[in-house]
Backbone as a printed PyTorch tensor [residue, N CA C, xyz], in Angstrom:
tensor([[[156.8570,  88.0400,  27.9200],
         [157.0330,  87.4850,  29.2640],
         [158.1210,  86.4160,  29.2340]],

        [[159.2900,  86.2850,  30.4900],
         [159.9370,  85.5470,  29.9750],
         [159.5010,  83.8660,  30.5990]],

        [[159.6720,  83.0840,  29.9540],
         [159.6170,  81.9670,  30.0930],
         [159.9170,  81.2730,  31.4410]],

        [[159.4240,  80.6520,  32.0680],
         [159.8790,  79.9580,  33.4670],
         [161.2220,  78.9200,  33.2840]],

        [[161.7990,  79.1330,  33.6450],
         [162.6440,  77.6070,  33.6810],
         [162.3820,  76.3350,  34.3560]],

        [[162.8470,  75.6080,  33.3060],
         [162.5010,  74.1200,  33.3860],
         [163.3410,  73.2530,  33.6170]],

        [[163.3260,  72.8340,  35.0320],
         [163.6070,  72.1010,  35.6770],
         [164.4880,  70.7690,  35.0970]],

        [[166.0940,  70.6500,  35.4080],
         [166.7610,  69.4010,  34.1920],
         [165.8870,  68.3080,  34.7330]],

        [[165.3330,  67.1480,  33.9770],
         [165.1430,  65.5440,  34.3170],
         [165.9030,  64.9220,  34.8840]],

        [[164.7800,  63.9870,  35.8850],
         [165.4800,  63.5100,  37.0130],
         [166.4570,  62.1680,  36.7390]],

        [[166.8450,  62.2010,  35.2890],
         [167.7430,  61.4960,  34.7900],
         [168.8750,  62.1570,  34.8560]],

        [[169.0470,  63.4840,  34.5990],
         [170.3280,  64.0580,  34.2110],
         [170.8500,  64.6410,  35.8680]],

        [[169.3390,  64.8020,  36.6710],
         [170.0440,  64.9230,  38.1770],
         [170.1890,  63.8150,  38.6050]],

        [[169.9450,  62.5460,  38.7550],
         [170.5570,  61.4780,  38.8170],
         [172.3820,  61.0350,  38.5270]],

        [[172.3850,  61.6260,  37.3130],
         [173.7600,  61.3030,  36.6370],
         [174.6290,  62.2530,  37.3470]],

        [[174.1960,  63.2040,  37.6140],
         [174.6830,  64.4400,  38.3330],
         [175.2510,  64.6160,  39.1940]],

        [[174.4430,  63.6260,  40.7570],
         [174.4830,  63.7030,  41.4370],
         [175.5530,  62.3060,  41.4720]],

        [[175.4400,  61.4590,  40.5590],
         [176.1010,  60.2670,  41.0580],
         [177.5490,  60.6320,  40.8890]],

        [[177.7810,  61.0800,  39.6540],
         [178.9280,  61.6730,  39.3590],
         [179.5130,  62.5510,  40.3090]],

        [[179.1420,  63.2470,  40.8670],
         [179.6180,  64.3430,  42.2230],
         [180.0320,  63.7360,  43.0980]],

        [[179.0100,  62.4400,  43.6800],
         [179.4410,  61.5610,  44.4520],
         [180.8740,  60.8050,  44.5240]],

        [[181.0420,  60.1930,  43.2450],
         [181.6180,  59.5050,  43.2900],
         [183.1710,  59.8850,  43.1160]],

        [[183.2910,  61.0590,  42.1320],
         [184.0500,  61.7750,  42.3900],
         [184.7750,  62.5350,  43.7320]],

        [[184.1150,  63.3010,  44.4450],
         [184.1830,  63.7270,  45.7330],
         [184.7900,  62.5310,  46.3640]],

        [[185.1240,  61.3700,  46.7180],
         [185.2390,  60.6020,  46.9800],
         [186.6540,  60.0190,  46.5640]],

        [[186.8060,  59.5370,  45.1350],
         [187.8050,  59.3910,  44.2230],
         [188.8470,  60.0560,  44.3330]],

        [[188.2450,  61.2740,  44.4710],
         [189.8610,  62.5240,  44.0260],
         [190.5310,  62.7390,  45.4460]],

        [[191.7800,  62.7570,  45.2060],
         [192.4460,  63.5970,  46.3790],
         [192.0950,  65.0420,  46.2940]],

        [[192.2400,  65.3990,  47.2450],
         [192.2370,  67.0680,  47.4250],
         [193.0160,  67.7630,  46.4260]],

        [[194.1200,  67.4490,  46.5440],
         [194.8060,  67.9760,  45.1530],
         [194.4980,  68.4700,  44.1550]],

        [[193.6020,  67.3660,  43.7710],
         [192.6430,  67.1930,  42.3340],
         [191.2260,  67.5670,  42.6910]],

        [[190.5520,  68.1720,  42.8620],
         [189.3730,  68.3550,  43.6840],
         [188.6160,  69.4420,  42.4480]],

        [[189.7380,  70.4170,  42.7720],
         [189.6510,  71.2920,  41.5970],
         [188.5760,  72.0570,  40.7410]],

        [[188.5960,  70.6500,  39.5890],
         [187.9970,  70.4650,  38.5810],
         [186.4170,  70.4940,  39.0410]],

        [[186.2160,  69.5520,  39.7110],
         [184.6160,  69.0310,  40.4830],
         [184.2200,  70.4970,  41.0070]],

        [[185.2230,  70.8690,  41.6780],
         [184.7800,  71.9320,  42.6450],
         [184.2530,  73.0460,  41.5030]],

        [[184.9870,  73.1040,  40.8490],
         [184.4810,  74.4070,  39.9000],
         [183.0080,  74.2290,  39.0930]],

        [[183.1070,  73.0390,  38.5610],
         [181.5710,  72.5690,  38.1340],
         [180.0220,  72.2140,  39.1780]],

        [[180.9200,  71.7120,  40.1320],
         [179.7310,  71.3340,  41.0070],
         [179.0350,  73.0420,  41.7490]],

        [[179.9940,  74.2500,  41.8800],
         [179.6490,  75.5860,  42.7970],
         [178.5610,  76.0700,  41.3770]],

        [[178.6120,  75.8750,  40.5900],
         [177.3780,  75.9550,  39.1760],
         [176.3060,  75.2840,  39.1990]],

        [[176.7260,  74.3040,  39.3290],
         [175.2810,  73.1240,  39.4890],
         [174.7060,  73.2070,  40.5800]],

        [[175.1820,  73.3160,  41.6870],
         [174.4030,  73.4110,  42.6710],
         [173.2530,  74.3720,  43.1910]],

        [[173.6350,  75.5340,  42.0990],
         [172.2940,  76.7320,  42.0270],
         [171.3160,  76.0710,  41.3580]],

        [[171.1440,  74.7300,  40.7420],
         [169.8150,  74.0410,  40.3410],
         [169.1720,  73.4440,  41.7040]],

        [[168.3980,  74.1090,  41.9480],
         [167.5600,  73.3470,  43.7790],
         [167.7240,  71.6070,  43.2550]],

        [[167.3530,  70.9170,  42.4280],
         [167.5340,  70.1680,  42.6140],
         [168.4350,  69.0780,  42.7520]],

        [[169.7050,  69.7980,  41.7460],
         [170.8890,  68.9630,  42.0110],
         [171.4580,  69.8310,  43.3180]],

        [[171.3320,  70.7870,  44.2190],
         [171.5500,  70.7830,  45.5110],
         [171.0080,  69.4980,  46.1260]],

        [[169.8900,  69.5600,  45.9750],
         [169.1760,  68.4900,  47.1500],
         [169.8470,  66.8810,  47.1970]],

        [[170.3070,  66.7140,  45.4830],
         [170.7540,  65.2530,  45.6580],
         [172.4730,  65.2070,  45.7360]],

        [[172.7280,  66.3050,  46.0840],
         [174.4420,  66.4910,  46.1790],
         [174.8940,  67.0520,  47.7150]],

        [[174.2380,  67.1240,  48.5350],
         [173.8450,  67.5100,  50.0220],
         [175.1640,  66.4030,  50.6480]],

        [[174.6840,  65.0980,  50.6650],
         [175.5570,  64.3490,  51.3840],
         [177.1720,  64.8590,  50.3590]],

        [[177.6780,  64.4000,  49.5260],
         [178.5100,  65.3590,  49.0990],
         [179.1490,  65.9540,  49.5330]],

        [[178.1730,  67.2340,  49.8470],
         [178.7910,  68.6860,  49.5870],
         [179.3350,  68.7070,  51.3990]],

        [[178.5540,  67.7580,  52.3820],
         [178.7940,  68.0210,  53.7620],
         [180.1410,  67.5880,  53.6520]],

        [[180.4120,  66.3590,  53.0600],
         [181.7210,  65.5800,  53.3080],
         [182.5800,  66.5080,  52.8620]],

        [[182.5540,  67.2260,  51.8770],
         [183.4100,  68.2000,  51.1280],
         [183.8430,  69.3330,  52.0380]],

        [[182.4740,  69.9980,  52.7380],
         [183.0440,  71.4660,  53.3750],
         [183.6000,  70.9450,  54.6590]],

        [[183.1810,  69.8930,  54.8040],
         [183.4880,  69.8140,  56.6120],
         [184.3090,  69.1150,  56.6970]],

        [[184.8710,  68.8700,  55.8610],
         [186.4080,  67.9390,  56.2570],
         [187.5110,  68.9360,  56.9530]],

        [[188.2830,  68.3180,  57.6640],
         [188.8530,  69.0910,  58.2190],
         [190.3210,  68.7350,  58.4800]],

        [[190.7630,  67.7400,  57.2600],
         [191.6040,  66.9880,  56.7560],
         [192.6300,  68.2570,  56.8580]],

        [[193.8790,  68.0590,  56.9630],
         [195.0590,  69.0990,  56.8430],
         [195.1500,  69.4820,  54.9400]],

        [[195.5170,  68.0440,  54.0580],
         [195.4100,  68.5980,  52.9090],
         [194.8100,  69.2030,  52.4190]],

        [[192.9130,  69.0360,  52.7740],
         [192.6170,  70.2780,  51.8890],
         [192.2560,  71.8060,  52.2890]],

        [[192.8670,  71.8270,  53.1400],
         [193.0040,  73.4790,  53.8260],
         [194.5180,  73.7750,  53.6180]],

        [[195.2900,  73.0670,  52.8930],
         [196.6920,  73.3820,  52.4710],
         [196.7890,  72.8520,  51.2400]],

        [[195.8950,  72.9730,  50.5890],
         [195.6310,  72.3260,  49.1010],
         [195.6720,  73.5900,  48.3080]],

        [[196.3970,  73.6800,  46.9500],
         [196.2640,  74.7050,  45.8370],
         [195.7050,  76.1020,  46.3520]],

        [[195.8770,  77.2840,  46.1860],
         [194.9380,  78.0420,  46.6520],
         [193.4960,  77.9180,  45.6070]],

        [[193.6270,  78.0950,  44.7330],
         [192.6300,  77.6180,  43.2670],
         [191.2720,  76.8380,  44.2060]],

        [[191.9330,  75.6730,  44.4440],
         [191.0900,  74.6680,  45.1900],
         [189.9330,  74.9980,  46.7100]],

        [[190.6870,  75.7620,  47.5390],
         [190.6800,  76.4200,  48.7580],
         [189.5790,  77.3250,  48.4800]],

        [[190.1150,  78.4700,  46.9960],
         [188.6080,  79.3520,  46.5970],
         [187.7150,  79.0180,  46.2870]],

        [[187.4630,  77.4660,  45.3800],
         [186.6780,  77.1070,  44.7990],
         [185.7130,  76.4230,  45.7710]],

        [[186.2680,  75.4590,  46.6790],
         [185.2600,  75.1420,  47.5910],
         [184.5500,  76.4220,  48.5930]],

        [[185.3020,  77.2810,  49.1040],
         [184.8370,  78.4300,  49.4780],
         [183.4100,  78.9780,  48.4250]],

        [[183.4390,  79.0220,  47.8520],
         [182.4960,  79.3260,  46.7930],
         [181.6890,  78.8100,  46.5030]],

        [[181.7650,  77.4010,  46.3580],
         [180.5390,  76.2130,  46.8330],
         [179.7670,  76.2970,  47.5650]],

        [[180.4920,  76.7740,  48.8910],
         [179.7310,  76.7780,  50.0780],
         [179.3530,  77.8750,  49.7010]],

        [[179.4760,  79.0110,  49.5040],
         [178.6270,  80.0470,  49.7130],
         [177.2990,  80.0600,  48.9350]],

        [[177.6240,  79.3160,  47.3480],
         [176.3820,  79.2760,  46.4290],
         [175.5900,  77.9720,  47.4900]],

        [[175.8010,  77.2270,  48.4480],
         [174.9990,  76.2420,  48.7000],
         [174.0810,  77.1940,  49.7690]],

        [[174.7480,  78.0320,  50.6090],
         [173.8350,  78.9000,  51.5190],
         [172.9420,  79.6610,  51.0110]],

        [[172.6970,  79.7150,  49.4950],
         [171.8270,  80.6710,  48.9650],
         [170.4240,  79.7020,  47.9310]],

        [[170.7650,  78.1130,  48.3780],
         [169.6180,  77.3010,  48.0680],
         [169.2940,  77.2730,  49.3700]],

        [[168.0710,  75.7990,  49.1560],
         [167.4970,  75.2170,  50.6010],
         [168.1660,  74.1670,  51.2300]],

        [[170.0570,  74.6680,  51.6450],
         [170.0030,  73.9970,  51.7860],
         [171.3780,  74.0170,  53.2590]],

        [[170.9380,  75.5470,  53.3790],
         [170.9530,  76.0640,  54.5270],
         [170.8610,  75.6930,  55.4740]],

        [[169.3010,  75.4290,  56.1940],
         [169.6220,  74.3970,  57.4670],
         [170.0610,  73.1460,  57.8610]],

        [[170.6190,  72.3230,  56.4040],
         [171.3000,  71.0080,  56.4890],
         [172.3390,  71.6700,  56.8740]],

        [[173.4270,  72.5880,  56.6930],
         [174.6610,  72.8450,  57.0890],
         [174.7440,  73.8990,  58.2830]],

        [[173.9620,  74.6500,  58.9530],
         [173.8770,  75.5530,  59.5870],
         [172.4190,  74.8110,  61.1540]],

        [[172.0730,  74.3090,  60.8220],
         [171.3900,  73.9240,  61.8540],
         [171.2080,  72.0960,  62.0460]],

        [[170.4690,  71.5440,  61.4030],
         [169.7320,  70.1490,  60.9070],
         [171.0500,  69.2460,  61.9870]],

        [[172.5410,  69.4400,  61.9070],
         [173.0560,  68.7720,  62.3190],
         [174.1470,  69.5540,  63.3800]],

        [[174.4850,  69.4480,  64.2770],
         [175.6400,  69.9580,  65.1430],
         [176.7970,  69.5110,  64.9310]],

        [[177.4220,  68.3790,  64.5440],
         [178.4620,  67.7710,  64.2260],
         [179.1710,  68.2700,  62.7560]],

        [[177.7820,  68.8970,  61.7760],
         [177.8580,  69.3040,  60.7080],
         [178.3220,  70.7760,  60.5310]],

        [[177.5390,  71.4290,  61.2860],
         [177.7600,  73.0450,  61.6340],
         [179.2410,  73.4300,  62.2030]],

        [[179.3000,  72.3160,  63.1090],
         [180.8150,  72.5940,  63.7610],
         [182.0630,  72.4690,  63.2720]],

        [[181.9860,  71.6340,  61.8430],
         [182.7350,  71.2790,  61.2830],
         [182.8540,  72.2300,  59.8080]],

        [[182.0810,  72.9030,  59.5950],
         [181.5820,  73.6570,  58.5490],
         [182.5470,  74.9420,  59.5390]],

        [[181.5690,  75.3770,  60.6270],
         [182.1720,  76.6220,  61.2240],
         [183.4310,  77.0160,  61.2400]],

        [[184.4360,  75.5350,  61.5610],
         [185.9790,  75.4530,  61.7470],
         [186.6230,  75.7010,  60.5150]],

        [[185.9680,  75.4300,  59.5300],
         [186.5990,  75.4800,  57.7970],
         [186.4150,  77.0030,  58.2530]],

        [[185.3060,  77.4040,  57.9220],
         [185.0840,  79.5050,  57.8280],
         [185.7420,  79.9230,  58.9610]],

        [[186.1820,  79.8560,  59.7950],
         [186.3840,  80.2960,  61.0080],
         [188.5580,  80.3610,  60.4220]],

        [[188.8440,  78.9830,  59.7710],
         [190.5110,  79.0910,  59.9280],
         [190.7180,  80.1510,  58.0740]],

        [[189.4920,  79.6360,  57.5910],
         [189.7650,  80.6740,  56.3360],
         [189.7280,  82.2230,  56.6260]],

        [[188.5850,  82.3530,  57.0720],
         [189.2080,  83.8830,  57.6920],
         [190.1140,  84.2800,  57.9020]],

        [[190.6180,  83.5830,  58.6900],
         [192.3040,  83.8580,  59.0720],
         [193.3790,  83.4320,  58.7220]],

        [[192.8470,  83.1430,  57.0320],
         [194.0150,  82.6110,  56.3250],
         [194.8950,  83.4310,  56.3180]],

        [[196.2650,  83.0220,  55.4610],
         [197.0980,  84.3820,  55.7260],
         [197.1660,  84.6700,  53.9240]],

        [[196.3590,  84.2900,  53.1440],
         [196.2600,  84.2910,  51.4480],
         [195.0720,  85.5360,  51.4720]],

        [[195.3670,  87.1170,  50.6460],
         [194.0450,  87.6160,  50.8920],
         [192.7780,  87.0650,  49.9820]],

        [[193.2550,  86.4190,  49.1750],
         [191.6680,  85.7650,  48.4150],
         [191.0760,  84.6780,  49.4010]],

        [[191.5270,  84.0780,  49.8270],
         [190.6760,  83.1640,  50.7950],
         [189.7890,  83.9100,  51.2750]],

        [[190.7110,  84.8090,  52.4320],
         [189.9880,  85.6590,  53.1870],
         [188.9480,  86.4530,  52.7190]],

        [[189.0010,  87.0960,  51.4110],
         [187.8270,  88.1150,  51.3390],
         [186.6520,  86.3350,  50.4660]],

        [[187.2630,  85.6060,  49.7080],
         [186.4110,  84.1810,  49.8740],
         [185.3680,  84.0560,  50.9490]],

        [[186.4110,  83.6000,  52.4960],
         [185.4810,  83.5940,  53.8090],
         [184.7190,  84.0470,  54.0500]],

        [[184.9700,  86.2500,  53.6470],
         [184.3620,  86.6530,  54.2020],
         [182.9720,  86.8500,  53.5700]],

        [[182.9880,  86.4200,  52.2640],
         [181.5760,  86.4180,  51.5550],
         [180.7390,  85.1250,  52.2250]],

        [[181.3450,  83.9790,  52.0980],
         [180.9460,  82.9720,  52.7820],
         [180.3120,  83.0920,  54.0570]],

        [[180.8490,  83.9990,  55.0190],
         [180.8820,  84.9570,  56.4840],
         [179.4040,  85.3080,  56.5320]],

        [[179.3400,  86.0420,  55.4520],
         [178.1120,  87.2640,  55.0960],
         [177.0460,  86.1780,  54.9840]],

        [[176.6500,  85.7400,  54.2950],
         [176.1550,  84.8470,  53.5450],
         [175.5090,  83.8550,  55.1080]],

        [[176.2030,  83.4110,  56.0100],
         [175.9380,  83.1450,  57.1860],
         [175.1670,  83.3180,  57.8740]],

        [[175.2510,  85.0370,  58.2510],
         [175.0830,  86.2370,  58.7210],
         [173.7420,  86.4110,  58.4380]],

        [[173.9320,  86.3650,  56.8740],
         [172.3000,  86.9690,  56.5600],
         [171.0580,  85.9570,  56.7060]],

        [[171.7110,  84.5720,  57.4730],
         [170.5760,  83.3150,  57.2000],
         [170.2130,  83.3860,  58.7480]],

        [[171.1710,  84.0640,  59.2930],
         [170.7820,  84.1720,  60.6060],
         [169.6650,  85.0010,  60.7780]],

        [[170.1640,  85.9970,  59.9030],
         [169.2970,  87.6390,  60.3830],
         [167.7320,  87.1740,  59.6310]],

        [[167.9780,  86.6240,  58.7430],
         [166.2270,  86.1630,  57.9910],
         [165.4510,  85.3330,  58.8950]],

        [[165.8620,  84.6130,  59.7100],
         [165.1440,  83.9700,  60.1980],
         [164.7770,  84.8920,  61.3250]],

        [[165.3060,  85.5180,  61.9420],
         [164.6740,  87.1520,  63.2180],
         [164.1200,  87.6350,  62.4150]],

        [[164.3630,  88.0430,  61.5420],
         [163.3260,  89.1140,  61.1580],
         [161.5590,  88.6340,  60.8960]],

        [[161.7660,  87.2760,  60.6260],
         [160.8400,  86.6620,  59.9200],
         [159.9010,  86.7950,  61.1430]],

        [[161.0640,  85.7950,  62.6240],
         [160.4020,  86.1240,  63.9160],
         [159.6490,  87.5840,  64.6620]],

        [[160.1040,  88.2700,  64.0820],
         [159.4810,  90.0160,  64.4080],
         [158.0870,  90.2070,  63.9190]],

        [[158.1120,  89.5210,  62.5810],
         [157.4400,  89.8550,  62.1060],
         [156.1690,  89.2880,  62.0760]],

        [[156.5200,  87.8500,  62.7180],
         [155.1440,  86.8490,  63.5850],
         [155.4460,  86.1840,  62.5080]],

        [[156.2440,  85.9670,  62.0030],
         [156.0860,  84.9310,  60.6140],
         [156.7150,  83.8690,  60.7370]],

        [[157.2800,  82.7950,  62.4170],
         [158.4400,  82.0110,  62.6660],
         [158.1420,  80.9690,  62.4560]],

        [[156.3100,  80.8550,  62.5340],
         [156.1780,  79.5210,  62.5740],
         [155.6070,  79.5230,  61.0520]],

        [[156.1230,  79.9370,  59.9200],
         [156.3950,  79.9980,  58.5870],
         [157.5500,  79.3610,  58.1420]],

        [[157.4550,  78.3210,  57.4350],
         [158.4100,  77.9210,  56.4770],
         [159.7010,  78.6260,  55.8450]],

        [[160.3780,  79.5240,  56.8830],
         [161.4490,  80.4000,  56.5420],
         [162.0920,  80.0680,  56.4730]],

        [[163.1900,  80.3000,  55.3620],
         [164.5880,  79.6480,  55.2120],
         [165.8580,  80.4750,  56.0470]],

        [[165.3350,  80.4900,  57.2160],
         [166.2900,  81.3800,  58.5470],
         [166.5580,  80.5090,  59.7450]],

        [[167.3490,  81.0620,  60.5110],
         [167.1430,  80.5580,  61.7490],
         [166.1440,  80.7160,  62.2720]],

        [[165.3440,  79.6870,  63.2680],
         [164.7550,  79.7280,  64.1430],
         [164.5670,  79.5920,  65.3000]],

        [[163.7530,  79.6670,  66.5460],
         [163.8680,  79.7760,  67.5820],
         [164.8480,  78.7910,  68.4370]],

        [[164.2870,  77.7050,  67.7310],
         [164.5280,  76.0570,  68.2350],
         [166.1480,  75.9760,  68.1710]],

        [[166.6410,  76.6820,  67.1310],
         [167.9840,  76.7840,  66.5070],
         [168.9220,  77.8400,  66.9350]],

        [[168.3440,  78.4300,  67.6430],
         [169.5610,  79.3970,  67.9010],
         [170.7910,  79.2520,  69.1720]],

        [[171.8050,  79.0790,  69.2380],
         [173.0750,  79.0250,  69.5300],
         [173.7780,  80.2030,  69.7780]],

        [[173.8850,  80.6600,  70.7900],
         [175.0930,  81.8900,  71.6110],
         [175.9920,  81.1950,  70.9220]],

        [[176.5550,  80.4390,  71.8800],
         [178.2190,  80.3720,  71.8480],
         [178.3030,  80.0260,  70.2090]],

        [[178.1320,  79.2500,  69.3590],
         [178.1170,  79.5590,  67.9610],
         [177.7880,  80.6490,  67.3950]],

        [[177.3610,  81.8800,  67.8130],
         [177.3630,  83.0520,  67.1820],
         [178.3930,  83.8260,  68.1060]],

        [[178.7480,  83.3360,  69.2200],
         [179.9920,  84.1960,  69.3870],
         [181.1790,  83.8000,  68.7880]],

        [[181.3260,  82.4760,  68.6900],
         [182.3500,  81.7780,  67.8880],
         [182.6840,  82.8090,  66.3220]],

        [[181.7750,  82.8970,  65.9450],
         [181.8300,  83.2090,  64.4020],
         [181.9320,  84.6150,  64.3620]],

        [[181.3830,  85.5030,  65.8280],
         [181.1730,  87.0460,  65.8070],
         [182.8500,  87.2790,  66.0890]],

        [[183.4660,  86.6680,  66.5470],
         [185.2150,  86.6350,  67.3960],
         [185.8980,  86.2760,  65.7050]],

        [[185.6900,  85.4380,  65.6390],
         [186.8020,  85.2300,  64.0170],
         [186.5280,  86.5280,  63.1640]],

        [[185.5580,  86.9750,  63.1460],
         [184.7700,  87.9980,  61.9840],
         [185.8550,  89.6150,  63.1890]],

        [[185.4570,  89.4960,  64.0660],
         [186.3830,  90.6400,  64.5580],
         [187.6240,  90.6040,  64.6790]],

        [[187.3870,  89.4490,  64.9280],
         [189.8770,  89.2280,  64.9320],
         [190.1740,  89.2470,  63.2630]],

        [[189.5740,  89.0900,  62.5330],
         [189.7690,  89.1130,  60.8180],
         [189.5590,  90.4720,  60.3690]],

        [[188.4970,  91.4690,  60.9470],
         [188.8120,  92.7580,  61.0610],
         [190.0250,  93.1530,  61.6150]],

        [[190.4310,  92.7600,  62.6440],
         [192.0420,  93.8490,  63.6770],
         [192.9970,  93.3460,  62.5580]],

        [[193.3260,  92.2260,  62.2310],
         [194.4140,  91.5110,  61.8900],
         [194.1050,  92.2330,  59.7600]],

        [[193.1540,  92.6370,  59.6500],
         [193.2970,  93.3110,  58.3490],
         [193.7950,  93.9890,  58.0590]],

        [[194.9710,  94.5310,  56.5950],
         [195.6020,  95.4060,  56.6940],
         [195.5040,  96.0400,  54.8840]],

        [[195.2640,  95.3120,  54.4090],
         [194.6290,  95.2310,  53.0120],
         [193.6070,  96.4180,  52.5420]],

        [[193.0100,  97.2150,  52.3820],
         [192.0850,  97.9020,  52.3690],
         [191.1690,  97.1860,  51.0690]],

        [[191.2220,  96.7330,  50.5320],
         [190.4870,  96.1230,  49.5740],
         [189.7840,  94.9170,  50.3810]],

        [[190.2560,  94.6080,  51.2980],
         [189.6890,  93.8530,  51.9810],
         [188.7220,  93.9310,  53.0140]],

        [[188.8680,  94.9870,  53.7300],
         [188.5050,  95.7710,  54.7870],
         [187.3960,  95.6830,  54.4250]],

        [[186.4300,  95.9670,  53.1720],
         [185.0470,  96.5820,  53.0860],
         [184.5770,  95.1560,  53.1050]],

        [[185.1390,  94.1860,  52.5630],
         [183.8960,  93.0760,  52.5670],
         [183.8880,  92.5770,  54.4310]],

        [[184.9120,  92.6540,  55.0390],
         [184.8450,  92.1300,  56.1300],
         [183.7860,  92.9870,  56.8810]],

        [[183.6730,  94.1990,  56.7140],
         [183.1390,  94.7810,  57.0800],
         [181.6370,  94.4190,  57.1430]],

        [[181.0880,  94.2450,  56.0270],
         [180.0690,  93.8240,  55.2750],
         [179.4630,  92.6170,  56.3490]],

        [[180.5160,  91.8350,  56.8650],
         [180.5980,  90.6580,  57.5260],
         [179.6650,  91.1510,  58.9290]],

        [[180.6810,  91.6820,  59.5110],
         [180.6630,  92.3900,  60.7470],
         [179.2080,  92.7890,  60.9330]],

        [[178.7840,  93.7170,  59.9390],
         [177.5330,  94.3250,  59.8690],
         [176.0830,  93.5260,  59.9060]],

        [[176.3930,  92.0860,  58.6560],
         [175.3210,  91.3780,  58.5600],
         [175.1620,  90.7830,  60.2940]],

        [[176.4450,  90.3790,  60.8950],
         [176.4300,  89.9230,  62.4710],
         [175.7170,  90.8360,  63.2130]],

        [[176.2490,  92.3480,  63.0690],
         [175.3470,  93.4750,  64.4240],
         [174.3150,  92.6550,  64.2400]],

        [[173.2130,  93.6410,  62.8060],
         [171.8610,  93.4540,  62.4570],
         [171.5650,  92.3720,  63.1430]],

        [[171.5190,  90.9690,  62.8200],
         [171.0800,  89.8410,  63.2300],
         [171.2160,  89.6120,  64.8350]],

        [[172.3900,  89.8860,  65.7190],
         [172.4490,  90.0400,  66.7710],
         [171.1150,  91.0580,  67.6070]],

        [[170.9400,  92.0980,  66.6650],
         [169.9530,  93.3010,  67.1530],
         [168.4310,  92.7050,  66.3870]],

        [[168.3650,  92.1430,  65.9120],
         [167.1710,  91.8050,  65.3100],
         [165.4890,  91.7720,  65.7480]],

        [[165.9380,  91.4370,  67.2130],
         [165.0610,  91.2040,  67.9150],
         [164.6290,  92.3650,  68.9450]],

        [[165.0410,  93.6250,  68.6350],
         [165.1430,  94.5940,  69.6490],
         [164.0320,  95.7730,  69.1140]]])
C-alpha cells in the first residue's frame, strides 16, 4: 500500500511562504522568472497554496504593462501558476471570494488568449479550461442536489452572466483568429469545457 504523504512542517511552509512573499515583491518582472518557476511546484502543496494566496493574487492580477510584455519564459510561467493554483482550494479566492480579484485575473486570461506568441495562447488556453471546468463542477454538483455541499465549484450565490460571457467571447474570438492547428484542439477543449457548463443545468 502506498504510503500517504506527509504534509512539509509548518516551519518549512512558513519559510516558504515568506520567501515567495518577499520576493514577489522585490523582483521586477523581468526577473520574476526564477520564483515563478519554483513557486507553480510548490503551490500543488495545499498548504503552501494557502499561505502564498496573497502572493499569488498580486502576481496574476497585476495588470502592469511590464509583465504582460515581460520575457515570453516569464509570461508562460506565471500562466502556469495560475493554472496549477485552480486545481488546489484555492479557486474561489481567485474566481469568486473577490470581484476586484476575478476581474483582474479575467483581464490577464482574457489578453493572453489573444496573445499574438502561440505558447501563451495554447498557455491561456489550458488556464481557459481549467476555468471552465470550476465552473461546470460546481452545476453539476447543483444537479445533483449536492450545492449546499462543500464543493469546490461555482455556486449559486456566485454565478455571473456577463463574466461568463466575457470569457465565452475571448475563448471564441481565440478560436476565429486561430490559424495554427496545433493549437486549434486545445482551444477547442476550451470552448467545450464553456458549452457543458453553460448547459449544465438543463
Amino acid at each position: 500500500m502506498e504510503k500517504s504523504k506527509t504534509p512539509p512542517s509548518p516551519v518549512v511552509v512558513a519559510a516558504v511562504s515568506q520567501t515567495i512573499s518577499t520576493l514577489a515583491v522585490a523582483l521586477p518582472a523581468s526577473s520574476l522568472f526564477p520564483l515563478l518557476d519554483i513557486w507553480r511546484l510548490a503551490i500543488l502543496e495545499p498548504t503552501t497554496a494557502s499561505a502564498t494566496l496573497a502572493p499569488l493574487v498580486k502576481a496574476v492580477t497585476s495588470t502592469d504593462e511590464p509583465l504582460l510584455s515581460s520575457p515570453r519564459a516569464t509570461v508562460l510561467t506565471l500562466l502556469r501558476l495560475a493554472t496549477n493554483a485552480l486545481g488546489t482550494s484555492l479557486s474561489r479566492s481567485l474566481l469568486a471570494a473577490d470581484s476586484r480579484t476575478r476581474a483582474a485575473f479575467t483581464s490577464v486570461l482574457v489578453q493572453t488568449l489573444l496573445h499574438s506568441d502561440r505558447l501563451v495562447r495554447v498557455a491561456a488556453a489550458s488556464l481557459a479550461f481549467n476555468v471552465g471546468a470550476w465552473v461546470q463542477k460546481g452545476r453539476v454538483a447543483k444537479v445533483k442536489g449536492e450545492e449546499d455541499v462543500a464543493i469546490d465549484g461555482i455556486r449559486a450565490g456566485e454565478e455571473d452572466g456577463e463574466w461568463e460571457v466575457e470569457l465565452v467571447s475571448a475563448v471564441t474570438e481565440a478560436l476565429a483568429n486561430e490559424e495554427e492547428s496545433e493549437d486549434a484542439g486545445e482551444f477547442f477543449l476550451c470552448a467545450r469545457a464553456y458549452h457543458d457548463s453553460d448547459h449544465g443545468e438543463r
